[in-house]
C-alpha positions in Angstrom: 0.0 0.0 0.0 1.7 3.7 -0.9 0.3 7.1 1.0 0.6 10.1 -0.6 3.0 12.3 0.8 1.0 14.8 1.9 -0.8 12.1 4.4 2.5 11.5 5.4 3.1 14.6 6.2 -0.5 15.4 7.8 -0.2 12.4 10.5 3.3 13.5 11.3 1.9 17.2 12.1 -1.1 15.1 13.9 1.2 13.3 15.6 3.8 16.1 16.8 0.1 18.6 18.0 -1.0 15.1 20.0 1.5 13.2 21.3 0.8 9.5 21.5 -0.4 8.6 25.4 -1.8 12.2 25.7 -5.1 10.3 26.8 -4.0 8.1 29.4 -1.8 11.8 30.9 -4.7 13.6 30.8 -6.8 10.2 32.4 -4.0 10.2 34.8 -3.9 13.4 35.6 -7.6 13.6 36.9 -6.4 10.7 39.8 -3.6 13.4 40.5 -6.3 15.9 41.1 -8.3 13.8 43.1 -5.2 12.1 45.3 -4.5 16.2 45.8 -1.9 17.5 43.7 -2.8 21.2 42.8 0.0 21.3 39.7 -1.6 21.9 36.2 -1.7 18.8 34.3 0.2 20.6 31.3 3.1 21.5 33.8 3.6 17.7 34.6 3.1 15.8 31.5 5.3 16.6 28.4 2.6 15.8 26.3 -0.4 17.9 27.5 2.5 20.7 27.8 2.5 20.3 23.8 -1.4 20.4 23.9 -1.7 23.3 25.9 1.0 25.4 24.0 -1.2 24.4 21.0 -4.2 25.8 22.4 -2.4 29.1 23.1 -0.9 29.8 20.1 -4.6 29.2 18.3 -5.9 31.6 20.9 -3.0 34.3 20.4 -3.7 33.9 16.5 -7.5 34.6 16.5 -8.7 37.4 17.2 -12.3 37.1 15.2 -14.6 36.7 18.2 -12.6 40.0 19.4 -15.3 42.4 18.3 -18.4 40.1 19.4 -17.0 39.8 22.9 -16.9 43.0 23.4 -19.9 43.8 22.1 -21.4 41.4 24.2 -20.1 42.6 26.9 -21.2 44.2 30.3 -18.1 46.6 30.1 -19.3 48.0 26.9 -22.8 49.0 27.7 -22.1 50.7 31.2 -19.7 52.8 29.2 -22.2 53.7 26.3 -24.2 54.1 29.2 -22.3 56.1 31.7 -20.5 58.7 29.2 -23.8 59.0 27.5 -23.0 58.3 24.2 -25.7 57.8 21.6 -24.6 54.4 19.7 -26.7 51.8 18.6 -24.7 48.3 18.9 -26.4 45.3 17.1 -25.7 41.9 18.6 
């Protein structure tokens, strides 16, 4: 059987974002919890360390929900509301 290179190359990425045994650290770490350690899983297992830095570079690139959040927010109707600004935000 022959892959394409390009599936090579996609379950090595795969692979290298979710290290193999991520599962049973993340499993594990729950027991941690409950036996009482208060470290963060990510800080005690290589792989969800790799997960976790993952999830924070996603987070640092997107920036699309920015606008909605705000707009959404409590923060953003006291000040409409307090400097008395006339502005119509749609939701």
């Amino acid at each position: 059987m022959e892959w394409p290179i390009s599936e090579v190359k996609g379950w090595f990425e795969y692979f290298k974002r979710r290290p193999i045994g991520w599962r049973d650290d993340h499993r594990f770490s729950y027991l941690l919890a409950a036996w009482g350690v208060k470290e963060k899983p990510h800080k005690l297992f290589a792989s969800l360390h790799t997960i976790e830095r993952e999830r924070q570079l996603r987070e640092e690139r997107d920036h699309s929900s920015d606008a909605s959040k705000l707009v959404g927010s409590g923060f953003l109707h006291k000040m409409i509301k307090d400097t008395g600004w006339d502005v119509n935000v749609k939701e």
